[in-house]
Structures are given as C-alpha cells and as structure tokens.
N, C-alpha and C positions, 0 to 999 in steps of 0.2 A: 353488464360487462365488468370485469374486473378492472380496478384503478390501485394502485400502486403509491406510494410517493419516501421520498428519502427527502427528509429536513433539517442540515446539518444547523449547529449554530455556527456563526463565521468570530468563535474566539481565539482559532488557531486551526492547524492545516488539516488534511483530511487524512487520517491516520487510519491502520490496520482495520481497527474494529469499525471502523465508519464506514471506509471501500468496502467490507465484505456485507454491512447493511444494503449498503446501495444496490450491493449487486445481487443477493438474495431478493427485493426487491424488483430489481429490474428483470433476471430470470424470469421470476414468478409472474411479471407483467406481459413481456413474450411468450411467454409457454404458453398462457389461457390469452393469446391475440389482445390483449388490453393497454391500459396507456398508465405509462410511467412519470408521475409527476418530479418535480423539482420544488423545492422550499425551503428558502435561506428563513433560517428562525433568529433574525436579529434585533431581539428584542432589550438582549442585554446590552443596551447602546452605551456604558463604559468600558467594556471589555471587545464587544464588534468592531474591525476593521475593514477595510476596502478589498487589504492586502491576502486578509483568510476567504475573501469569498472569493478572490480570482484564485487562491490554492485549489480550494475546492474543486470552483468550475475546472482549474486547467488539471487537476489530478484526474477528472472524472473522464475530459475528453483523451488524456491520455490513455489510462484503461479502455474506452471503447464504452461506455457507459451513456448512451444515448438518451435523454429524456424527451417525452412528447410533448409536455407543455411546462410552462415557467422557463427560468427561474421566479418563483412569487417571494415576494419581500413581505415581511410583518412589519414592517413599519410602514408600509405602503398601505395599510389596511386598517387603522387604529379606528378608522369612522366606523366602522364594520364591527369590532371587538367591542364599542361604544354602543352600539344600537342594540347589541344582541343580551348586553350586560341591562340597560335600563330595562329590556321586555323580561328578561328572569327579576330583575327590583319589581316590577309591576306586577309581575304574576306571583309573587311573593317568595320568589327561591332566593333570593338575597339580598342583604342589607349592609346598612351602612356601620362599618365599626370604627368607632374615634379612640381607641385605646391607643395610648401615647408608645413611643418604645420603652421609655424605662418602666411601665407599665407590666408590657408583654414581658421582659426581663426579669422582671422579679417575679411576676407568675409564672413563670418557668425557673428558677431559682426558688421556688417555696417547692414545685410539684418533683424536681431532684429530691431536693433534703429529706419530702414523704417517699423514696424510693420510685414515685411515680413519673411514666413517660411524659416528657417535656409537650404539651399541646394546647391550643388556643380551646380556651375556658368556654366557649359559649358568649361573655358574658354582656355583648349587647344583640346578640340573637334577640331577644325578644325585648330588650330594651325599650323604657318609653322617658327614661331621663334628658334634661336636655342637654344638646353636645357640646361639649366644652368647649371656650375659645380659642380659636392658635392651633387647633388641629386638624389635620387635613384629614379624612376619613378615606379608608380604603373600603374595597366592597369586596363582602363574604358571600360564598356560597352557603346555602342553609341546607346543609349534608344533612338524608337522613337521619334521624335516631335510632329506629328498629330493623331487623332483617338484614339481610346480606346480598353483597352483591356476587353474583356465580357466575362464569364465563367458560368454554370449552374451547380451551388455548389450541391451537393448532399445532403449537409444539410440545407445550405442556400437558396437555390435556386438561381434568375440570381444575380451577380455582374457585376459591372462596375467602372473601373479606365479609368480617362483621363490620356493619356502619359504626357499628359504636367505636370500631379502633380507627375513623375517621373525622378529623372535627373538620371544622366550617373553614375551608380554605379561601384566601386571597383569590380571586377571579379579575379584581384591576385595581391596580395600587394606586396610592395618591395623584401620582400624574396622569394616569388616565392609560396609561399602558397596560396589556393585560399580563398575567403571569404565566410561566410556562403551560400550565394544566388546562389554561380557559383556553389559550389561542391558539394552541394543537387540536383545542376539539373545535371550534368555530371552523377554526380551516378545514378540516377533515372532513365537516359536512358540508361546508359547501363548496369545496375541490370532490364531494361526491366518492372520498377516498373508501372502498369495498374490505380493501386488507390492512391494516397495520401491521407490518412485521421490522419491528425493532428489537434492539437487547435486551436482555432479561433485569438489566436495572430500572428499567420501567416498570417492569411487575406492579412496586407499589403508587406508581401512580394512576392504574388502568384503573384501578376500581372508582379514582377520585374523578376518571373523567365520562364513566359508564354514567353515572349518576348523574352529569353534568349533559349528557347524550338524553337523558332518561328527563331532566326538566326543560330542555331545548326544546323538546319533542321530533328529537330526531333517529332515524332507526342507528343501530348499533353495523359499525363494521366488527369484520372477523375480525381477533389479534393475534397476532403470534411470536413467541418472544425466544429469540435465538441465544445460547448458551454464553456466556463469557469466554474471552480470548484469552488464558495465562501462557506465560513463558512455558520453559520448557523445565526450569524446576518447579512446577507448580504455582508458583507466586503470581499475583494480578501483574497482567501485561505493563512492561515500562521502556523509557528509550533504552536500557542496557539489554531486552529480550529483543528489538526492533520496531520498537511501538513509536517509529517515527513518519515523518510526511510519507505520502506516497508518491512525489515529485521527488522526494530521496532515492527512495529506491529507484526510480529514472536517473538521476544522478549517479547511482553507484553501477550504473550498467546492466539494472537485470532490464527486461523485453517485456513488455506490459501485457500479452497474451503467456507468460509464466507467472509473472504475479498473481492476476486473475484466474488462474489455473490453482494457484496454491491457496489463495483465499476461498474457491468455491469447495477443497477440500476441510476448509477449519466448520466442523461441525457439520455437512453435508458431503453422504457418498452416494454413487452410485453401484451398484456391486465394488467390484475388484481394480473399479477404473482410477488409472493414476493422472495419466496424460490425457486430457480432452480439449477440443477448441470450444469456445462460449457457445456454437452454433448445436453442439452436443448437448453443451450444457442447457441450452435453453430447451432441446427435445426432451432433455430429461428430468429437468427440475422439479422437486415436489416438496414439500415440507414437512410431510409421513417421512421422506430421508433424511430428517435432519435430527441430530443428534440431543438430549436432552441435556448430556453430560458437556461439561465445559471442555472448548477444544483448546489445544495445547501448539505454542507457535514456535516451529524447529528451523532456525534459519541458514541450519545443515541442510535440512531439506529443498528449502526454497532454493538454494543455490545449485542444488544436485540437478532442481527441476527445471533452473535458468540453463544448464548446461545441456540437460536433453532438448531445448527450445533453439537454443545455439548453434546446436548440430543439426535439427532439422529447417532453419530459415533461409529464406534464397540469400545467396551469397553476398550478391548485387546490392542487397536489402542493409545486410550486415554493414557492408561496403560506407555506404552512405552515413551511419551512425557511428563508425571510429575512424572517417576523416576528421572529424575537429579534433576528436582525441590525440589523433596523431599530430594535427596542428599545432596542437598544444606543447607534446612531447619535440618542435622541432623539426618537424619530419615534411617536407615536399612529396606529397604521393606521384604526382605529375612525374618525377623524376623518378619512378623506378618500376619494379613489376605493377600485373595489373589487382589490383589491392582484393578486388570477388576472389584473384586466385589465391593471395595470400589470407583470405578467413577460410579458405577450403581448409588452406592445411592448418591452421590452426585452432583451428575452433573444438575439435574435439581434445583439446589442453586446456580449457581455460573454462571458468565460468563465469566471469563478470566480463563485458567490454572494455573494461578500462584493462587488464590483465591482459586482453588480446591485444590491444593496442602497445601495453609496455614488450609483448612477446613480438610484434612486428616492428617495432623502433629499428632495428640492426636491416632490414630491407630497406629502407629510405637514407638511413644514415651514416658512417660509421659506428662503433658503438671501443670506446677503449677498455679493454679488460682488466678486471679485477689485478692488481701485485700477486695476491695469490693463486690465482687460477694461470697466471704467465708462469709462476714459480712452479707449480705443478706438472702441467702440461707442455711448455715448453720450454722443456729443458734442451743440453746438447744432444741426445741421441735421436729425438724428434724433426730437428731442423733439417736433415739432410731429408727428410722421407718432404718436408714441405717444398724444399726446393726442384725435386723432382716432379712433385705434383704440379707446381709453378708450371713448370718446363713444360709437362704433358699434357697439361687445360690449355697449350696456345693453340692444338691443331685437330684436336679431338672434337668428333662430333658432339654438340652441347645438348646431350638426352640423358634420361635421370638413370637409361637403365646402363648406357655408357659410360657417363660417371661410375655410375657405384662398381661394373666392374671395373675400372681405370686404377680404384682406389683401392679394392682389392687386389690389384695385381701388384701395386708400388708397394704395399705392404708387407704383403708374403717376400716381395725382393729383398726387404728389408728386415725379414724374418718375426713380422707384429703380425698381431690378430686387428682385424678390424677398429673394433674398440680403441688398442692402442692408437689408433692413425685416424678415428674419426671424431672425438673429441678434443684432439689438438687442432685439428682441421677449422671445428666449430669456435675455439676460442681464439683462431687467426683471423678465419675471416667474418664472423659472426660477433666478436667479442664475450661470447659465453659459452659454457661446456653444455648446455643443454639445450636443443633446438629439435622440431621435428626431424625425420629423416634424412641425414645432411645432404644424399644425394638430388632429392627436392629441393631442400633448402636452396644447394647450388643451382639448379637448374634457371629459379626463379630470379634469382641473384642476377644471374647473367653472365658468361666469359669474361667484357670486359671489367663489372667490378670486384668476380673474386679474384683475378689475375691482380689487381691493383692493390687489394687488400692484402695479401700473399705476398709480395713485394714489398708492404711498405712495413709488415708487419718481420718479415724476414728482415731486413733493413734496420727496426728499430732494434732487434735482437741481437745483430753485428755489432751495430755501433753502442749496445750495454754490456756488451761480452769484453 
C-alpha cells in the first residue's frame, strides 16, 4: 500500500512551497487508496515554536489537506534515533568523532585556501587514539568509499552520486539528537513511508540517506523530487513574489479551494485543465505529469483564479466569510438587504473578499463622497433630474426592471443619456460613481433608504449652494 508523508519543520509558517509538498503528497496518497502521514520535524529545538506548528496544522486544515495518521513529533522519539544509532556503532557503520569545532574550522579553512570542497576529513574514521578530554563526541556515519549511489527519481529520472563526493556525516550530535538525514530515514522506515516526494533541494541529501537505508537494512522507498517555485521574474521565490504564510492568503481573502487549485498547477498539469476541484485532482494525480522544469508563481494569476472561484461558490457560503469583514468596516448586515443577494451582484467585480466587502460597505451604511466626485457629478444641472427621481421612487413599483425604465424616462425629460443620470444617481445614494448596475443596486437598497439618501444628499447640496 502506498504511504505518503509531509514533514514540515515548525521554524516558521507553512508557506507556498511547503502547501504544494503537502499536497502532491496527499493527491498521490488518495489517488493509489493509501495513507497520508503527518511529521513535525522539530529537532531544531532553538529555532521550533508551538506557534509554527499550530500555522502548519491550522494552514493544512484550512486547505482541506486531511492526514490519516500523526501528527508524529521527533522529539517524542529521541529513544528510537538512540537505539537505532548504537545498532549501526555495533555493526560498524559508525563511530565516534571527538574533533573539536575549532578543529573542523581550520580543516575546512586549509581545504578552501587548496581550492578544495569544504568536507569532514575522515580523520577519526578509523581512529584508534585516545579521545581527548572536554569533548563531547558526535557520531559519524561511515559513508561508503567506492561506487555510487543510483536511484530512478520519479520525477527526475535516473540520478547518480559518487560516494567519494560524500564524507561521513553527523547521524547524532553531542546531545544525543539526531541530524536531519538520520531522523527522516529512521522515521521513514518505520512510518513504513512507500514514497518520498519532496523538493528538489533534497536532491543532495537523497544519496546520504540511501546509504543510511542501505546499513539499516532497510528496503529503499521511491523518491521523487518536485521542481522549485521562482517568482515570476525568474528569481528564487520570496515574500515580495508571495512566498508568505498560507493562513495569509486566508487573511487576504482568497477561498482555500482556489489556492489549492493554483498550487496543484505550480509544476503539475493535467491536459488543458485550469479550473478543477481536489476530488479531480486526486482522479487525476500522477507524477509522470509533473514538470521537471522549475515552476513559476504568477500572483495575477492566483487572483484571476480566486475570482473564477468567487463566482462559482454558493452565495450563502460567501455570505458567511464577509460578515466580520463588514463588521469590521462598520456595517450592521441585520439592518439592510439580504447579504447571499448582495455577493450575487457583486462577486463577478472583485477578487479578494476583502474588495467585496469594501464594494458592499454603502448597502449597510451610508457611505460620504469623495469632494471630487460631488464636484463632478453633482453639479447644478443634475439636481433637478435627482429631485424628480426623489419624487417618482415614492409611488413606483420597487422592481429593477421599473426602475431602470423610471430613470430612463427622467432622463430623456431632461434631455441626458443615461450615463449622465446614472452616475450621479450612484454618487447620491451609493456614495461612489461606480457600482454594479444601479437599477439592482436600488432595488436591493430598498425605497425607503434611497429616498432618504436622495434627500439628505439633495439637502446637503442646497444648504453648500
């Protein structure tokens, strides 16, 4: 059965490249019926907080990113990283190294100055000196010397490392913690993990932990290493391309079935498909469709694809997610249309919630207009066409399609095109020259508050004249 897993570390929130781990991942665990693990890798316990692994967790249930077992904690398992390290000491895959840091420092400052790569010497591999005192000894892998390690990436296809560009890595450092490379592979075999498919910045760690599978005596999962994320000038992804939390993008109003949509395209397609729901996604997942080249994050795009998401969610749904917003802006929903009908009309304008929320403010509120849009639009030759419309919303049947002729007929009496008469309209009773269709607008509005706005707005124009 195929097993999955996604093992953030918790040193900060769960960003771009991480959600789209998770969820290549997760696809690839649904699609083949199998179980998608969870793994907080908080080993680094200077830099681990509480605060990144509930981002994590709460970013993942945002997206929809279900796991079937864990969360598992690495520090919850040190006895484990401990037992499995003495049985490689005893079977001879690794030993103890007492070189001091200023030690390693200057051998890596002699192996520069020879032009040569910075890497640990060997030089108590085979050691039989006795150990200095005052040192605490970390414990080395005894990486091949000859042959190479080869693997047939799932996304890559074949790779090869020579051992010899490999030296004897830390497996648990003085305190008895393991290092990144021992405790991904201890966990992986025994969470039974089938697939690894992480980033392709692992690349050079795969081979150091094949080898490390290879003196376990454990079998090898498949790996498969997905492309890098850059902006959209080419450059390595950063927070000025959108390389922030994914609890942000909830904050800034995109809808977690668009994000997840525009992640399962960074680097995986399906034919020609733009728009699809995760349950598509997971019929369709495969990692022969995933891209070798690095994919590129357009956040023109994500936003074009929050607006097609916008327009297609139940209203009701929307509803719910820009009352606080509006709360926030001021605004009493209770007191005015019913708010499912005011994202109807406005949702194909906007692409974030927070935008639809500033574009529904003037339904709940008054909203006072711009000096210049008053200067513009309502000038003298416009007031009398507002006070006739006043006069003809008292008795007129309140339907969009009566309105809009009503206002057409005031208009032509008055010898204006539409336009002229339905943009002043919008910045008497709306407070702005730009609204959907203002005979909907009014409709939703209701008789008695554009009558009242139309009044008080004629009113303030008397008493500045």
């Amino acid at each position: 059965m195929v097993r999955t897993r996604f093992a953030p570390s918790p040193t900060g929130f769960l960003h771009i490249g991480g959600a789209r781990t998770a969820l290549f991942n997760w696809a690839f665990a649904r699609h083949h019926g199998g179980t998608f693990v969870l793994r907080i890798e908080d080993t680094d316990v200077e830099r681990s907080t509480e605060a990144s692994v509930q981002a994590i967790l709460d970013g993942m249930r945002w997206l929809g990113l279900d796991w079937d077992e864990g969360p598992f904690y690495q520090m919850q398992r040190l006895a484990r990283y401990q037992e499995v390290a003495q049985q490689l000491l005893k079977d001879g895959h690794a030993y103890w190294c007492y070189a001091s840091k200023e030690e390693l420092d200057a051998m890596r400052e002699a192996q520069r100055a020879r032009g040569e790569k910075p890497r640990y010497d060997g030089r108590w591999r085979d050691s039989t000196a006795t150990p200095p005192a005052g040192i605490t000894p970390v414990l080395r892998f005894r990486n091949p010397l000859v042959g190479e390690v080869v693997w047939d990436d799932l996304v890559k296809g074949e790779i090869r490392f020579a051992n010899q560009e490999l030296d004897d890595l830390v497996i648990l450092r003085g305190d008895g913690v393991p290092t990144y490379n021992f405790g991904v592979v201890v966990d992986d075999v025994d969470m039974q993990i089938t697939h690894v498919i992480r980033g392709d910045d692992h690349v050079n760690n795969t081979p150091r932990q094949i080898n490390l599978y290879h003196a376990i005596g454990a079998p090898l999962p498949r790996f498969g290493h997905l492309p890098m994320i850059l902006g959209h000038d080419g450059e390595r992804l950063s927070k000025r391309h959108g390389a922030v939390s994914v609890l942000q993008y909830r904050d800034d109003g995109f809808l977690p079935e668009a994000l997840l949509n525009y992640l399962a395209r960074l680097g995986w397609s399906h034919g020609d498909a733009e728009m699809f729901s995760a349950t598509q996604m997971i019929e369709w997942f495969a990692l022969d469709h995933v891209s070798r080249s690095p994919a590129r994050f357009d956040g023109d795009k994500l936003q074009w694809l929050n607006q097609q998401y916008l327009k297609a969610a139940e209203p009701t749904r929307l509803a719910s997610l820009l009352q606080p917003l509006l709360a926030e802006r001021g605004c009493e929903t209770a007191h005015g249309p019913d708010l499912a009908q005011v994202v109807d009309l406005l949702r194909s304008r906007v692409h974030l919630l927070p935008e639809m929320a500033d574009a529904a403010v003037y339904f709940y509120r008054p909203v006072t207009p711009k000096p210049e849009d008053v200067a513009q639009h309502l000038g003298a030759t416009v007031r009398p066409v507002l006070t006739d419309l006043l006069a003809a919303f008292a008795d007129c049947a309140w339907e969009r399609t009566v309105l809009s002729a009503l206002i057409k007929e005031i208009a032509a009496r008055h010898g204006l095109k539409m336009g002229k008469v339905g943009v002043p309209l919008r910045v008497a009773v709306c407070g702005e020259p730009q609204t959907p269709s203002i005979d909907a607008v009014l409709e939703l509005l209701g008789r008695a508050v554009v009558r009242e706005r139309l009044q008080e707005c004629l009113a303030g124009l008397a008493g500045a004249a």
